[in-house]
Residue frames relative to the residue before (quaternion, step in Angstrom):
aa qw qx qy qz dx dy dz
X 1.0000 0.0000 0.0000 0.0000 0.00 0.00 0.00
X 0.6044 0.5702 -0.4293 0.3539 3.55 1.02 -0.83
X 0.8994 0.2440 -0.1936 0.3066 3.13 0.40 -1.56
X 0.3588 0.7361 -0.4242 0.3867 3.71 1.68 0.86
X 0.6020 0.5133 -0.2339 0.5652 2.97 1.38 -1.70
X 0.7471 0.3923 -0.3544 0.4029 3.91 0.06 -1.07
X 0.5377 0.6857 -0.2721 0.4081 3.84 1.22 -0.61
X 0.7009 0.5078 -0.0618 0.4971 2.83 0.79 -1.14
X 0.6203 0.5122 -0.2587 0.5348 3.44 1.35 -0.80
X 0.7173 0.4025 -0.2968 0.4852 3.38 0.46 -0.87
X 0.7264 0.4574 -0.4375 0.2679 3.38 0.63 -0.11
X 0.3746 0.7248 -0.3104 0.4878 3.29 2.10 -0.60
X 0.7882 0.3014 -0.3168 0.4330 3.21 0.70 -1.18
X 0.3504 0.5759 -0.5108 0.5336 4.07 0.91 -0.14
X 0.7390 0.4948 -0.3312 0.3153 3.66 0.10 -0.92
X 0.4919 0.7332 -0.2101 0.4198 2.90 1.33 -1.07
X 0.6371 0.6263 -0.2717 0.3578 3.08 0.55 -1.87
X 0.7617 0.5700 -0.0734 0.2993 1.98 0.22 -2.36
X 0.6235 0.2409 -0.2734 0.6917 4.45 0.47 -0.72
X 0.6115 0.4580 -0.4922 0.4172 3.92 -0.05 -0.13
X 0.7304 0.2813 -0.2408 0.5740 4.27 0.85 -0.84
X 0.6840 0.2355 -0.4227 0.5459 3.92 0.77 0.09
X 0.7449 -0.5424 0.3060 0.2393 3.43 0.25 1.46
X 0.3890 0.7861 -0.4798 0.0217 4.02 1.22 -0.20
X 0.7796 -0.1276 0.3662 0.4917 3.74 -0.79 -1.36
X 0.2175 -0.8393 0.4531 0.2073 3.43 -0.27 0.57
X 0.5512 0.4514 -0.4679 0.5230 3.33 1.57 -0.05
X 0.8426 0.3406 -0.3038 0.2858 3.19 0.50 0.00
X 0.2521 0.7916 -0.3146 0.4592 3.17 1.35 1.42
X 0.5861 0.5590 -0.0576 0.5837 2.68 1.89 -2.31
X 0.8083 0.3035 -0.3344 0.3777 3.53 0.65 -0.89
X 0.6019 0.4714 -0.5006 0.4061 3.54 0.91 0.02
X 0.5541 0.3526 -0.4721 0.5879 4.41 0.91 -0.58
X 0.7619 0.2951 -0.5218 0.2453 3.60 -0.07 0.56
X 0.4261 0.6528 -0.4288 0.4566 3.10 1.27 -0.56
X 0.6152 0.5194 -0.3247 0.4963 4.27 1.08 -1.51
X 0.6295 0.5441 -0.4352 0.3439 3.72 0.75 -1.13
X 0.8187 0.4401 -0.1745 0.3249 3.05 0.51 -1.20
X 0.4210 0.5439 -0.3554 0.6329 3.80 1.69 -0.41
X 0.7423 0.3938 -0.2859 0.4606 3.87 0.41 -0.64
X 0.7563 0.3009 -0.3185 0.4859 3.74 0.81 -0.36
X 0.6125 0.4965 -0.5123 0.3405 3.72 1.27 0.65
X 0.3337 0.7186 -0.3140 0.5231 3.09 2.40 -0.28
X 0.8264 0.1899 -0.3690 0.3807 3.79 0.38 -0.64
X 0.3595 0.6962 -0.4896 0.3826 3.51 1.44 0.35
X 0.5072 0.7389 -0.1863 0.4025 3.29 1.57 -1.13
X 0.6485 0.3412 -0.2716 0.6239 3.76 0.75 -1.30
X 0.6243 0.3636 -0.5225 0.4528 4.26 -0.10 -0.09
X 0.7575 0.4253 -0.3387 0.3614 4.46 0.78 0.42
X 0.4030 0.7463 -0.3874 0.3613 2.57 1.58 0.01
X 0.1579 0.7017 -0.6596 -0.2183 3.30 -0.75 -0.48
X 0.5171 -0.2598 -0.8155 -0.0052 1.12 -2.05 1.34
X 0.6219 -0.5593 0.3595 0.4138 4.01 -0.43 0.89
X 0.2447 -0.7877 0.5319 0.1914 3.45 -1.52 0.42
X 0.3333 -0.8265 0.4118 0.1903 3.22 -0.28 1.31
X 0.4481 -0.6587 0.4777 0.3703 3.35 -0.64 1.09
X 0.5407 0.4155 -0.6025 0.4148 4.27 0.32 0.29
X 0.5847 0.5578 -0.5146 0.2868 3.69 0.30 0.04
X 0.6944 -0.5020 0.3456 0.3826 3.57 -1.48 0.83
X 0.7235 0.2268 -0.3789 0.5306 3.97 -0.01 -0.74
X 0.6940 0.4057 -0.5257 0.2781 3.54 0.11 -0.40
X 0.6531 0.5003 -0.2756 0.4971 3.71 1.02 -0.56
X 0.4932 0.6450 -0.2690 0.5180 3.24 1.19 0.64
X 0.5792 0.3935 -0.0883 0.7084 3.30 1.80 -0.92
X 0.4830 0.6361 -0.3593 0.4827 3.23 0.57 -0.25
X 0.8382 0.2596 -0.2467 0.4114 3.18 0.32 -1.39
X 0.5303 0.6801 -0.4152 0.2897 3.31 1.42 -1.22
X 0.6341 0.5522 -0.2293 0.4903 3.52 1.12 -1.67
X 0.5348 0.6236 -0.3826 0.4227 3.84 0.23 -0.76
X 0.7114 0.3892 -0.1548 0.5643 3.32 0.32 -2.28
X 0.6438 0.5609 -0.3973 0.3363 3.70 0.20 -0.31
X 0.7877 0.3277 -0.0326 0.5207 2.88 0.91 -1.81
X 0.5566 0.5569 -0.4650 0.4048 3.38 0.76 0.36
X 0.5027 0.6773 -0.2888 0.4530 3.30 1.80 -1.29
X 0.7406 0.5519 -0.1093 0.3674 3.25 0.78 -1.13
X 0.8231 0.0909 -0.2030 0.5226 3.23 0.76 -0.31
X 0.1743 0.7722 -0.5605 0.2432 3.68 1.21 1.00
X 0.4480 -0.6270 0.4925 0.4043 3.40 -0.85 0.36
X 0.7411 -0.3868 0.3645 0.4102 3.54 -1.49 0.18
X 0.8556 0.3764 -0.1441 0.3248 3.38 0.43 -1.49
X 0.2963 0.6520 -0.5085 0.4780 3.25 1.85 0.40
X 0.2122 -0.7428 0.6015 0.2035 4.18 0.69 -0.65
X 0.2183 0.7540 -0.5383 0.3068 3.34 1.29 1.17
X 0.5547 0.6147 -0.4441 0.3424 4.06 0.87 -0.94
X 0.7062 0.4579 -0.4283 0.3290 3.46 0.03 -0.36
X 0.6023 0.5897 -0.3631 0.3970 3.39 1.24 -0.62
X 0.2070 0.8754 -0.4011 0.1732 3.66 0.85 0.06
X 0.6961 0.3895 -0.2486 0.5495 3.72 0.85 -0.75
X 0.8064 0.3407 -0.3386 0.3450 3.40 0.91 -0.64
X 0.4526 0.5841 -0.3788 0.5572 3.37 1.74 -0.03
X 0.7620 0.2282 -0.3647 0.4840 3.62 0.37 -0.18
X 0.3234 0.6527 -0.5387 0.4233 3.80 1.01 0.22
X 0.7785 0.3806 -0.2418 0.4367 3.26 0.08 -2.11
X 0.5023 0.7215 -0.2828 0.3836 3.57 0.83 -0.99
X 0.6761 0.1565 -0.2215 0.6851 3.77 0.55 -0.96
X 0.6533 0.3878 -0.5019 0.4134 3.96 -0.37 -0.36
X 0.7073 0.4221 -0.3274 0.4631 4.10 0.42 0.03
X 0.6349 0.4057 -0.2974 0.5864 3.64 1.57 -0.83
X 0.6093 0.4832 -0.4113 0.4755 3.80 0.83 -0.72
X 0.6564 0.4484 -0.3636 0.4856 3.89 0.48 -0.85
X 0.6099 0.6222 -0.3689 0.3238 2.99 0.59 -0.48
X 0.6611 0.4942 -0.1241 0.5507 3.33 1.06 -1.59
X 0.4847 0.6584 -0.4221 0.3916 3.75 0.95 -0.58
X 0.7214 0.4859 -0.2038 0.4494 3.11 0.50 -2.72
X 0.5187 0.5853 -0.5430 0.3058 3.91 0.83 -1.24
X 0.8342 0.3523 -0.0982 0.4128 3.65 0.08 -1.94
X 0.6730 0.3935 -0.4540 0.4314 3.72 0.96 0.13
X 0.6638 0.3250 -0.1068 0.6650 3.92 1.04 -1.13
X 0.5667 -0.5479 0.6145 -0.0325 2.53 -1.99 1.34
X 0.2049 -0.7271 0.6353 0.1602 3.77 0.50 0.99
X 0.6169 -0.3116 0.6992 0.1828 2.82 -2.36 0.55
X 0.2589 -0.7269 0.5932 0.2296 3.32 -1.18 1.03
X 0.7842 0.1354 -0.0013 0.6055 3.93 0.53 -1.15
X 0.2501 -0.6825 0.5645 0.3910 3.20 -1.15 -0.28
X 0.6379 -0.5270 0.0943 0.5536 3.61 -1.14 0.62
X 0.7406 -0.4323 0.3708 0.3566 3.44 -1.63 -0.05
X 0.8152 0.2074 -0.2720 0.4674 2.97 -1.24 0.94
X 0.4444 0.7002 -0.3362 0.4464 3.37 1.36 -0.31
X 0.4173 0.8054 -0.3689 0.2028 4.04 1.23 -1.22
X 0.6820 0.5019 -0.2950 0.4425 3.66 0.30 -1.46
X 0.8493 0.4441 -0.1168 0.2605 3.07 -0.10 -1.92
X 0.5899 0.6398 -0.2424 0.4288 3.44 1.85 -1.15
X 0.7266 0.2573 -0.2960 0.5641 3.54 0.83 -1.65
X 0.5691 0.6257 -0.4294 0.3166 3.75 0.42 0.25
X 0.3614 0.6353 -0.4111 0.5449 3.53 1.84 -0.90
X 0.8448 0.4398 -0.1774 0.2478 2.81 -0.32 -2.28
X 0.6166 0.6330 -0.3251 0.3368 3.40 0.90 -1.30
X 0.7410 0.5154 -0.0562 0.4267 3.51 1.01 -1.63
X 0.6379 0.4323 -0.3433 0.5371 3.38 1.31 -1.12
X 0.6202 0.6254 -0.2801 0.3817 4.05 0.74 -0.87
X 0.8487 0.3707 -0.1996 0.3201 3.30 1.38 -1.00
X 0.6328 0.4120 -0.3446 0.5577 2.78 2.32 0.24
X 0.3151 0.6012 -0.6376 0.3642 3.42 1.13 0.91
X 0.6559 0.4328 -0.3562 0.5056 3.46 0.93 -1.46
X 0.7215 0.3591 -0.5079 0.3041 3.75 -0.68 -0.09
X 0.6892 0.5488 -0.2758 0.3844 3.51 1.20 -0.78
X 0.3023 0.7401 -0.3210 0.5078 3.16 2.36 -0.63
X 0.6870 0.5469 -0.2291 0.4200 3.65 0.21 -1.76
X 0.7852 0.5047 -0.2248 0.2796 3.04 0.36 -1.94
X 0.4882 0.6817 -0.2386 0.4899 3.23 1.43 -1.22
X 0.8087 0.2637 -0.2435 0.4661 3.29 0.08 -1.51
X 0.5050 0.6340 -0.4086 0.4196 4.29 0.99 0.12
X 0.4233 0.8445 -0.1259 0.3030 2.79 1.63 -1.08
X 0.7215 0.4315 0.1367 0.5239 2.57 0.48 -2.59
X 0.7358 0.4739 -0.3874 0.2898 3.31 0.76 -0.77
X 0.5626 0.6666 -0.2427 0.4244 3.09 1.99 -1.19
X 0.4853 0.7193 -0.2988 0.3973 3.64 1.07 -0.79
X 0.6159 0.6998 -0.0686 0.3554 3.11 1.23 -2.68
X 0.8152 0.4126 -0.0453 0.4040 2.61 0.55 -2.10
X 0.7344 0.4455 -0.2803 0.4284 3.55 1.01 -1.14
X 0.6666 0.4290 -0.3535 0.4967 3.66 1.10 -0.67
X 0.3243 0.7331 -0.3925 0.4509 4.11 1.32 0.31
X 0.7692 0.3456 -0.1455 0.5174 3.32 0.59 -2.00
X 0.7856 0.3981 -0.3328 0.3372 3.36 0.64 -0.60
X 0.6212 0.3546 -0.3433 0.6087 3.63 1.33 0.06
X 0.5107 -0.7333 0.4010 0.2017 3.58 0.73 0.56
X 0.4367 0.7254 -0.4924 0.2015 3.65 1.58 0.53
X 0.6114 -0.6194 0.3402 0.3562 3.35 -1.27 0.41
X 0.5165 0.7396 -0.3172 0.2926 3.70 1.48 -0.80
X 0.5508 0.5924 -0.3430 0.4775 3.15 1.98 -0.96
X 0.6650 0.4589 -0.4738 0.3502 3.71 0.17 -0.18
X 0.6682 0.4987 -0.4735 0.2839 3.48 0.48 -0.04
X 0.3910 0.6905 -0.4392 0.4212 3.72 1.75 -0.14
X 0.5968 -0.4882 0.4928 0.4034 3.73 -1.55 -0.19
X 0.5964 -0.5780 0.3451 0.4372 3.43 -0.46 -0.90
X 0.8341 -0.3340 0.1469 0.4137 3.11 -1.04 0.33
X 0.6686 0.4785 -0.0489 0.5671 3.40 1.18 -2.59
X 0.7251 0.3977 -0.3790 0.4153 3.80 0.83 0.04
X 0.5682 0.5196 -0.3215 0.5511 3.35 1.04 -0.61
X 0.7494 0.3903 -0.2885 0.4504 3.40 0.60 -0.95
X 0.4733 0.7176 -0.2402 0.4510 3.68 1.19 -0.25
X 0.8173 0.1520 -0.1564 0.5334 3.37 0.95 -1.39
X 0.5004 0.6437 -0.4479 0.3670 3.48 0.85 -0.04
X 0.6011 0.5389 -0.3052 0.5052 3.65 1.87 -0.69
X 0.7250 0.4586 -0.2738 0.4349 3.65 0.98 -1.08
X 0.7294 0.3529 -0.3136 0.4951 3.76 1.11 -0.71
X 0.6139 0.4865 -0.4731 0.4034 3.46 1.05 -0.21
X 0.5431 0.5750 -0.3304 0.5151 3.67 1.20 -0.41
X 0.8766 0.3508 -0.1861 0.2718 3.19 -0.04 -0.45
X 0.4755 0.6788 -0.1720 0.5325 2.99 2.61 -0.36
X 0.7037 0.4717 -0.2765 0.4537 2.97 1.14 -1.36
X 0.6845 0.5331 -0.3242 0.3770 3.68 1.23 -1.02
X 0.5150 0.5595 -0.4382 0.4793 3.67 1.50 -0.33
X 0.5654 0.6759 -0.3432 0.3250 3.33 0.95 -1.23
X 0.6543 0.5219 -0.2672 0.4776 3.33 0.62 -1.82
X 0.6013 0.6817 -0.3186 0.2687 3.73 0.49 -0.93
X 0.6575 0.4849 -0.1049 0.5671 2.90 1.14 -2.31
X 0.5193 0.5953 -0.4560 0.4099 3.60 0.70 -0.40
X 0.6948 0.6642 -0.0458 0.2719 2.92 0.50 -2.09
X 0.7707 0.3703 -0.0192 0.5181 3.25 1.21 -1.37
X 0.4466 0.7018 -0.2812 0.4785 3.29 1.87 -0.54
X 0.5775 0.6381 -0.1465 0.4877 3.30 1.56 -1.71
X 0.3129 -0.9462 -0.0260 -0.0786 3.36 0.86 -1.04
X 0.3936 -0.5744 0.6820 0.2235 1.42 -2.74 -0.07
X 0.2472 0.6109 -0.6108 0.4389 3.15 1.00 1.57
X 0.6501 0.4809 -0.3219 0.4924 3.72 0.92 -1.24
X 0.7320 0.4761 -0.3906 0.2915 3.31 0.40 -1.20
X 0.6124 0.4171 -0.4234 0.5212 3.73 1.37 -0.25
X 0.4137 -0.5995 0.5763 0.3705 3.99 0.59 -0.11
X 0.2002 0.8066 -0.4406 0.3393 3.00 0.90 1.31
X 0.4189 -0.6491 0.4492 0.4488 3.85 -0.92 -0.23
X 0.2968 -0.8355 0.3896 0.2492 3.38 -0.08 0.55
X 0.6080 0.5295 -0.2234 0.5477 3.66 1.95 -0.66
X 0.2505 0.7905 -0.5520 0.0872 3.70 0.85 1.23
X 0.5936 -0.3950 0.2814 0.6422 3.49 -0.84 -1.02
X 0.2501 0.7929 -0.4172 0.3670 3.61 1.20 -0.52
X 0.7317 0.1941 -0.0147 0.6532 3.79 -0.18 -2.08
X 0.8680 0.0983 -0.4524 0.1795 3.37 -0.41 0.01
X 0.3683 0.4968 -0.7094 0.3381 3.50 0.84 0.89
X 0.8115 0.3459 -0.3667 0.2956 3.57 0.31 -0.63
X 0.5640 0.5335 -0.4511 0.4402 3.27 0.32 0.46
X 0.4242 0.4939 -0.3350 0.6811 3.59 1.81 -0.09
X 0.7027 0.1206 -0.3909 0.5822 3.77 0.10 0.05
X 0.5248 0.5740 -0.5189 0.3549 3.56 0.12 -0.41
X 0.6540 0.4407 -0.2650 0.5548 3.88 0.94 -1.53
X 0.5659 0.6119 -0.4082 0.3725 3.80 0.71 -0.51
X 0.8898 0.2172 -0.1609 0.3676 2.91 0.64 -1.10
X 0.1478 0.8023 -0.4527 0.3598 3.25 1.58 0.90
X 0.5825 0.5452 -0.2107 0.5649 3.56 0.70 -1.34
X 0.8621 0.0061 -0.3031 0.4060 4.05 -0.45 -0.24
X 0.5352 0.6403 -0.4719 0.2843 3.24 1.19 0.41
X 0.6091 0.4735 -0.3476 0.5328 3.00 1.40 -1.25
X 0.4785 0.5321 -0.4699 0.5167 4.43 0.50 -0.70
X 0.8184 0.2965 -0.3613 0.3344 3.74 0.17 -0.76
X 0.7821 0.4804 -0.1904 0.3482 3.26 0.66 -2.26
X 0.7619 0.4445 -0.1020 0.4600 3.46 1.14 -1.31
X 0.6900 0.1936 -0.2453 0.6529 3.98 0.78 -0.68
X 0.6151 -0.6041 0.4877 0.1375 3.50 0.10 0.15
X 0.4650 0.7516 -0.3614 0.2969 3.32 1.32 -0.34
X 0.2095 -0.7488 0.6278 0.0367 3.99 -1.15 1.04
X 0.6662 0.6133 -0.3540 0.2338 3.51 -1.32 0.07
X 0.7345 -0.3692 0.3304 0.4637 3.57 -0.52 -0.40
X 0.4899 0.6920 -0.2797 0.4505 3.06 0.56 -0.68
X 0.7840 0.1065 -0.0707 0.6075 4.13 0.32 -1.29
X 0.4473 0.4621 -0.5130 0.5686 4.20 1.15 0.61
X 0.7149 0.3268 -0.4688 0.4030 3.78 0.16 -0.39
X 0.6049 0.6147 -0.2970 0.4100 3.73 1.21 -0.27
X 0.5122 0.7243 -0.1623 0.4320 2.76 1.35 -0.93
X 0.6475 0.2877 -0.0274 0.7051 3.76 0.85 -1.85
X 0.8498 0.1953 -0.4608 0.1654 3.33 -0.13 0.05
X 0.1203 0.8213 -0.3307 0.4490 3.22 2.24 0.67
X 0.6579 0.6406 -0.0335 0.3944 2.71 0.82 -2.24
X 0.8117 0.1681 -0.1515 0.5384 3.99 0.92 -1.23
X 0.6299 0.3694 -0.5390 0.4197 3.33 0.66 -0.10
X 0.3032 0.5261 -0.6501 0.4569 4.32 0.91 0.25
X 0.7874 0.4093 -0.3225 0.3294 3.45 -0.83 -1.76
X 0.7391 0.4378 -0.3477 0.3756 3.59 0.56 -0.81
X 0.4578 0.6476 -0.2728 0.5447 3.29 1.20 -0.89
X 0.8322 0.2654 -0.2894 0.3914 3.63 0.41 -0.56
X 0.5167 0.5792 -0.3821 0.5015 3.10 1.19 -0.95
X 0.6682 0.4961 -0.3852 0.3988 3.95 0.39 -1.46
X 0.6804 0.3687 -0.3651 0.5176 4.26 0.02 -1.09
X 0.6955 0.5171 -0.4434 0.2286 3.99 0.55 -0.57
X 0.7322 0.4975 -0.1503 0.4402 2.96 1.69 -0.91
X 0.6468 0.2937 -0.3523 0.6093 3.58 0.96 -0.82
X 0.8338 -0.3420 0.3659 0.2322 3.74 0.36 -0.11
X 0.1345 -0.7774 0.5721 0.2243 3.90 -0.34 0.72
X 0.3652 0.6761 -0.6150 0.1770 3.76 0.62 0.10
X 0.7284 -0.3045 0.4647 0.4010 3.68 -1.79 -0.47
């Protein structure tokens, strides 16, 4: 069931894409990435039948995670965030995190549990770090639009009118980049631990890539949350915040979070 339900998502989202870049209905865009959200969250009901169970701290499942997050956050942004237009690329990123996901399932042998006693602190990491990938996901892609949109007006192209405006783009990139970065800090936080709580090292490669993105994204937060500052200038920080996260994660998943 897992990897039908999660299969099946990613293609929904491809669909998505797909009427989101040939210009279709945007309400009907929303109802297929929701229609995926929801095929993906009977998929992680799926990894508690398995046996042995999949713990959501494992790599493909924390992969879904994010896909679903970035989805479902998309989804229930408010209007005036001027998030709707972003649709193709939210379901883009969406299947390329739910498809990898399904990949790692059938190539890697997940981790059933994590160690004992470990339980709270792990699906909390994971929970928190995942949900400020997805908001920082958003931000990133608000980002980009602002960039889009501002280097549009100033070459007079026509492509720029299909973006939001300026004060909206620039708007949500403040509220999801806020609110990402504070999930972030959490997952950090909780990462910390439940590194201790195993008598663990807490100063692997694991924490300190992330705390390298964490310090990364110090710089357009403080330009945004604290000086107050608008424009291009904290959107190019933003996105590139934004890739040296994803890499950062991908990099400790693959060579390893050990010491």
């Amino acid at each position: 069931m897992t990897l039908v339900a999660h299969g099946f998502a990613g293609a929904l989202y491809l669909f998505a894409a797909f009427l989101g870049w040939n210009r279709r209905n945007p309400s009907s865009i929303r109802f297929v990435v929701a229609f995926a959200a929801l095929l993906q969250a009977i998929g992680f009901f799926g990894f508690h039948l398995q046996q042995p169970q999949i713990s959501p701290a494992t790599f493909p499942a924390a992969l879904s995670l994010i896909g679903w997050g970035i989805a479902l956050a998309w989804l229930v942004a408010p209007r005036r965030l001027g998030l709707r237009s972003s649709g193709p690329w939210v379901a883009t990123i969406a299947a390329g995190f739910t498809i990898a996901a399904v990949l790692e399932l059938q190539l890697a042998a997940p981790r059933a549990d994590p160690p004992q006693g470990a339980g709270i602190w792990s699906h909390a990491h994971v929970l928190l770090g995942t949900a400020g990938f997805s908001l920082l996901a958003l931000a990133s892609l608000a980002g980009l639009g602002y960039l889009a949109k501002q280097r549009g007006l100033k070459g007079r192209k026509p492509w720029h009118q299909g973006l939001p405006a300026l004060e909206s783009l620039d708007h949500a990139e403040h509220v999801t980049l806020a609110l990402g970065f504070a999930l972030l800090t959490l997952g950090v936080a909780t990462g910390f631990a439940w590194s201790v709580s195993q008598q663990l090292d807490p100063w692997n490669r694991h924490t300190l890539f992330l705390l390298a993105a964490w310090g990364v994204y110090l710089v357009p937060v403080g330009a945004r949350v604290l000086r107050q500052q608008r424009g291009p200038w904290p959107a190019r920080g933003v996105v590139l915040g934004f890739v040296f996260l994803a890499c950062s994660y991908i990099g400790i998943n693959l060579i390893g979070a050990g010491s």
